[in-house]
N, C-alpha and C positions, 0 to 999 in steps of 0.2 A: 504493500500500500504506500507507503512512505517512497519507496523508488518509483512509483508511480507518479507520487506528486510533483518527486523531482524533475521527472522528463515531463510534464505536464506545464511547469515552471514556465511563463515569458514566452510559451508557446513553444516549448522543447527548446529554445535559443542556447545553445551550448556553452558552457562556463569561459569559454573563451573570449566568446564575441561578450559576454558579459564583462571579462576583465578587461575586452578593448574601449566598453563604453565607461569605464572607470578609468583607464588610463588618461581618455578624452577629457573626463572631468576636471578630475587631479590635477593634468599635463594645463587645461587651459586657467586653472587655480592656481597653478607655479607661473605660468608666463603671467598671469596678469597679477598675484603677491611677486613676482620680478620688477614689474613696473612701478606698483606701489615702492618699496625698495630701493632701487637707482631716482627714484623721484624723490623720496625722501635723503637720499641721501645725499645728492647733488644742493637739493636744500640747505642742507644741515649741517656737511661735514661731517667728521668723525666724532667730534664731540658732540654737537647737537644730534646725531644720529646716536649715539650712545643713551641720552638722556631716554629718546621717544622709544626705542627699542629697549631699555630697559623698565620703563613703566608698563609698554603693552607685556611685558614677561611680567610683570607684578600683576596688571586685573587680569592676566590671565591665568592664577593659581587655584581661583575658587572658581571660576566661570565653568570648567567642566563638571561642578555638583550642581551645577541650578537649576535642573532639571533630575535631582538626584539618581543619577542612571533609569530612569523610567525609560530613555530613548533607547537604549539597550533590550531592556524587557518591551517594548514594541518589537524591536528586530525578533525577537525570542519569539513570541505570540504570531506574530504576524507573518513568520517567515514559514512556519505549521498550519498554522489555519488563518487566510485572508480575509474571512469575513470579522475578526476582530479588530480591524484598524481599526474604525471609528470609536471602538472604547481603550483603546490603546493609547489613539493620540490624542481623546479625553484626558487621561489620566498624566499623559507628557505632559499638554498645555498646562495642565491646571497645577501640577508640581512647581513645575516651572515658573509662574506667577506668583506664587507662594514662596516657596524657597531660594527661589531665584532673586526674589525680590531682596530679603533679608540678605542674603550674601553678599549683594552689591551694594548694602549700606555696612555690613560689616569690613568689606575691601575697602571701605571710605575710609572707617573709622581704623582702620588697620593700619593705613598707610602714613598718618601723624608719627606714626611708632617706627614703623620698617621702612620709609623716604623719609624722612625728618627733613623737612628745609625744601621740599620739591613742591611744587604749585599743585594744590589739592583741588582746583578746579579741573587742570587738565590730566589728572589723575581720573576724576569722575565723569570725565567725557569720554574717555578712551575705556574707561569702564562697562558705558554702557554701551559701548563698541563691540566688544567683546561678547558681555551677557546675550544681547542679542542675537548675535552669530551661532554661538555655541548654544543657547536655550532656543532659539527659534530656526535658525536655516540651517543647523547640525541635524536637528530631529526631524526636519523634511526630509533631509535625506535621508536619512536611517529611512523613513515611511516611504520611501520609493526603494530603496535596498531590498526591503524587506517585501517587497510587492515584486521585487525583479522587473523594477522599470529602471532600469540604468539608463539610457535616456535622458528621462526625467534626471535622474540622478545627478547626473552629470553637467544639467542645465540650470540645479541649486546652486551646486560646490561652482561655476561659472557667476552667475551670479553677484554669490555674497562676495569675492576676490573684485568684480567690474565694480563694484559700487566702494570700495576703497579705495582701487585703481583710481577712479578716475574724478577724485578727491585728490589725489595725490599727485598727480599730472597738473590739477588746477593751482593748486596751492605752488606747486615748483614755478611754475610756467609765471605767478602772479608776482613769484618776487621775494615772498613772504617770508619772517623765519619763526611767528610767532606759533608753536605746538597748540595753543587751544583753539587758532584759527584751525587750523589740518585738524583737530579734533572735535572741534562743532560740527565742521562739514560730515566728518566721516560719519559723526553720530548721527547725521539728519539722513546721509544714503543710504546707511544700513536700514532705519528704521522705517524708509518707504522700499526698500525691499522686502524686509521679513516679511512687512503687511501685504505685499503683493507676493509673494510667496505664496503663502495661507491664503489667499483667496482664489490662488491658481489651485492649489491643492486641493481646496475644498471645492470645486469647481470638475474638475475632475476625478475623486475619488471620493469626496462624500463629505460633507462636516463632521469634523469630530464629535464625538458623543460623551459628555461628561456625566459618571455616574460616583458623587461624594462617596460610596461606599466602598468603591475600588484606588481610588487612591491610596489610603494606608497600606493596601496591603501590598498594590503597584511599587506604591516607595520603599516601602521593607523589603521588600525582593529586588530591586534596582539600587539601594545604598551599594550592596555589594560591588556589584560595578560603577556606582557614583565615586567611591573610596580607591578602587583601585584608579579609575582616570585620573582621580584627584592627585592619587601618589605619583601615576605617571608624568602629571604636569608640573608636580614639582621637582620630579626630575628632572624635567626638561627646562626650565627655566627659571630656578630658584636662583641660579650661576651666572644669569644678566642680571637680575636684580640686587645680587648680591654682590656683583661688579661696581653697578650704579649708586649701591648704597658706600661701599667704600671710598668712591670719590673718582675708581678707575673711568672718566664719561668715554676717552677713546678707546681705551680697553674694551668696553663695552658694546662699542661702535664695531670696532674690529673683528670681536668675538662672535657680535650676533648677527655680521655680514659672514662671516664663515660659516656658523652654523646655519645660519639659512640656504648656502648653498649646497650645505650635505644634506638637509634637510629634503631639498628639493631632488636630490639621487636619491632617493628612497622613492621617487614616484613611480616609476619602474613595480616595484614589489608590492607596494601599498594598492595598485588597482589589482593586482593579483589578490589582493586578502582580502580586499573590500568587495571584489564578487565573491572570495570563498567563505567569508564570517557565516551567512544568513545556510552554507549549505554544512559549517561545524554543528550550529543547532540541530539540524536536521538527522545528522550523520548519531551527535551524540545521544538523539534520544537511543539507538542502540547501545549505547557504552559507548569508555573512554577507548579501548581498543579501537571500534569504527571509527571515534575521531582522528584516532594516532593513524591508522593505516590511510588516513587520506592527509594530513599532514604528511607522511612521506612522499606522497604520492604531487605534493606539491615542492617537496625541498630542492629539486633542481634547476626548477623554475625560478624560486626564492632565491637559491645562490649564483646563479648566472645573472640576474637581474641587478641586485645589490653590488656585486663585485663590478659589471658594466656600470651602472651608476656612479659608485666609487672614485674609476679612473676618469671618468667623465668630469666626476667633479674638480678633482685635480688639473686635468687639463684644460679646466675655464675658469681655476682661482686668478691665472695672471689676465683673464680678460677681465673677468670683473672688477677687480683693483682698476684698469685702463678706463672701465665704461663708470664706475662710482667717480670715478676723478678722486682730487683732493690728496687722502694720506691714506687713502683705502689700498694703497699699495700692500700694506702689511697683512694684508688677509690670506695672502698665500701661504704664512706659515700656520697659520689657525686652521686651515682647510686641509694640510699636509699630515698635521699634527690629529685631525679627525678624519683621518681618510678609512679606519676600518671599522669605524662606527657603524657603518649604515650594511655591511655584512651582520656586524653583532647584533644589528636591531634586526634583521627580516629573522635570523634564527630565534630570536626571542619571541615575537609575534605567531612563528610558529608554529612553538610548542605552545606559548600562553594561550592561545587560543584554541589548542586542545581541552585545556583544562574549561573555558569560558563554554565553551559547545557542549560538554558532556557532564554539567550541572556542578564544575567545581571553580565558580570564577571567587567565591569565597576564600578558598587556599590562595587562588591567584592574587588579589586584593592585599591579602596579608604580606605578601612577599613583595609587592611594590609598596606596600605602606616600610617594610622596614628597610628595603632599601631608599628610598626615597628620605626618609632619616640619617642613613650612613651618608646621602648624597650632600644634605645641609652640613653635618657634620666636618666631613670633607673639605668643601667649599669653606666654611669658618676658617679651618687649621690653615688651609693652603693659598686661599687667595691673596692674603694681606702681604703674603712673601712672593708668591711665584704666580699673580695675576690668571690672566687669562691660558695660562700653562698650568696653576692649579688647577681651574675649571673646568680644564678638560684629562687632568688627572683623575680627579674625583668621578666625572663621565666616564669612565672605562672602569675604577676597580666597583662601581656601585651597580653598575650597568653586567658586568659577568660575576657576580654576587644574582643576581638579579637573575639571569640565565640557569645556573645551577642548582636554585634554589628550586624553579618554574620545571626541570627540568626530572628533580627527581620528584616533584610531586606528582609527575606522571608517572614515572614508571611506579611507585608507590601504588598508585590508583592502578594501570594494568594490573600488578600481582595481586592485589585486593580482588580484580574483578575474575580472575582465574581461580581464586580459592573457591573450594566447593561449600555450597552453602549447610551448614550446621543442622 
């Protein structure tokens, strides 16, 4: 029955041509956050491009709980049985208004403490940059992912990235260097697209249906994955902002134009996972075994894509220094120095996503929550001495901490699920 649904899927459309309409997405969300990027940066320099790069790494810590993984539990629900979106992405929205809401006054109130001395206006505009994106055109997508409209999918993730873009092109072009101008505008495009998002959605697959009595139980079962993005995000950028708090602004500049371009050699492997997420569900409701045995069944795909990515990125750190102008010159050793990151991350993805498909993203959660601790940690001891060469010290040993941890919770769970039952 279940492999019936699969080949049923998107009209039988093959996981392929589904990773192609994700690459499409992704690939046109990297060229046009490129744009944003060289726009910003040509603005700003290495030090003002430090400052705005390291605030959007700060509202974006808590912005992946605003919707406390409910968009997750959509994918879950919906990826099994499609006539549950419209109580699905009930349960998303209204999460999302709720706790989304509190977080982005708490990221307010946060950042008196963790930017001391940084403009709390344009802290809260670029706030609600973020919230937006992540609680409203993240969870569109997930609800086209999870329906096998890549497509659609692909015409979100384009989107939310063009209505940045081209904030960001205005503001260059205008002259400007004031951050809360770029950050009014950004917040007025996001916020007439999410709206025309949701009314394209609802337009096409049905208005959400909000039922008060599924919430509690949608958010209890979505923390799990609210907590683990949550760790992940501060893994990923706890190291700009902890750049920007120490005073490094070009460091920061430097560091988060490099990682944005390994960042971007992951797209490659990322439309691969993001057609395979909604088919781990699928796979695990037989066990963790079915998940694993299609995890391998992707791992060569995974390594050839990341390792191409990789030298890619290496071989355009010296264009991108050329096309940022300025002092962006120095990104080439930040890129060189992250150049095996984005193989370590598709193997992580992996296996984690073994465990997230076959009912164990609870174990997964726990192991990005204590890495993602070791990662702050790190960052403390190392930045103050060895900068943006700490930060990406701390990125490797927190990051395969992170791997081995994920990796024997699987095999754990196979021998558990091989034991004969008592």
């Amino acid at each position: 029955m279940r492999q019936q649904a699969r080949d049923t899927l998107n009209g039988g459309a093959p996981e392929r041509r589904r990773s192609a309409w994700s690459l499409v997405g992704l690939g046109g969300r990297a060229l046009l956050a490129s744009i944003t990027i060289i726009a910003t940066g040509r603005a700003l320099n290495t030090d003002g491009f430090g400052v705005y790069i390291g605030i959007v790494a700060y509202v974006g810590l808590l912005a992946p709980m605003a919707s406390l993984g409910t968009g997750e539990v959509l994918i879950k629900r919906v990826s099994r049985e499609h006539s549950e979106l419209r109580e699905a992405w009930g349960a998303t929205l209204g999460t999302t208004f709720t706790v989304g809401l509190a977080l982005y006054l708490i990221t307010i109130a946060l950042a008196t403490v963790i930017l001391p001395g940084r403009d709390l206006g344009v802290i809260a505009l670029f706030g609600g940059v973020e919230f937006l994106s992540t609680g409203i055109m993240h969870n569109h997508a997930r609800a086209c992912a999870a329906l096998d409209k890549y497509p659609e999918l692909a015409a979100v993730h384009i989107a939310d990235s063009a209505a940045r873009a081209a904030m960001a092109l205005i503001f260059w072009l205008s002259g400007s260097t004031d951050l809360r101008v770029l950050a009014t505008m950004m917040l007025a495009s996001m916020a007439v697209t999410a709206f025309g998002s949701g009314i394209w959605l609802r337009t096409v697959q049905g208005g959400p249906k909000l039922k008060r009595r599924e919430l509690i139980p949608a958010a209890q079962e979505g923390s799990r994955f609210a907590l683990g993005d949550a760790a992940q995000t501060v893994q990923t950028n706890v190291d700009k902002t902890m750049l920007l708090r120490a005073g490094f602004d070009d460091d920061a500049g430097l560091y988060g134009a490099g990682v944005r371009l390994i960042t971007y050699s992951l797209l490659p492997a990322m439309s691969i996972f993001s057609a395979a997420y909604p088919e781990f569900f699928r796979r695990g409701a037989d066990g963790i075994e079915s998940a694993y045995r299609y995890s391998r069944e992707l791992r060569k795909r995974v390594f050839g894509a990341t390792v191409g990515g990789a030298i890619l990125a290496v071989l355009l750190s010296p264009v991108m220094g050329f096309v940022l102008g300025g002092e962006f010159d120095g990104v080439v050793p930040v890129v060189l120095a992250l150049a095996v990151y984005p193989i370590l991350r598709g193997m992580q993805i992996n296996i984690g996503d073994v465990l997230s498909g076959s009912g164990r993203q609870g174990y997964r959660s726990k192991v990005q929550l204590v890495t993602a601790v070791l990662n702050v940690v790190l960052n403390i001891v190392l930045i103050p001495d060895y900068t943006w060469k700490g930060a990406v010290a701390a990125t490797y040993l927190s990051e395969l901490v992170f791997l081995g941890l994920c990796w024997f919770g699987v095999q754990q769970g196979r021998k558990a699920e091989r034991l004969p039952m008592p």
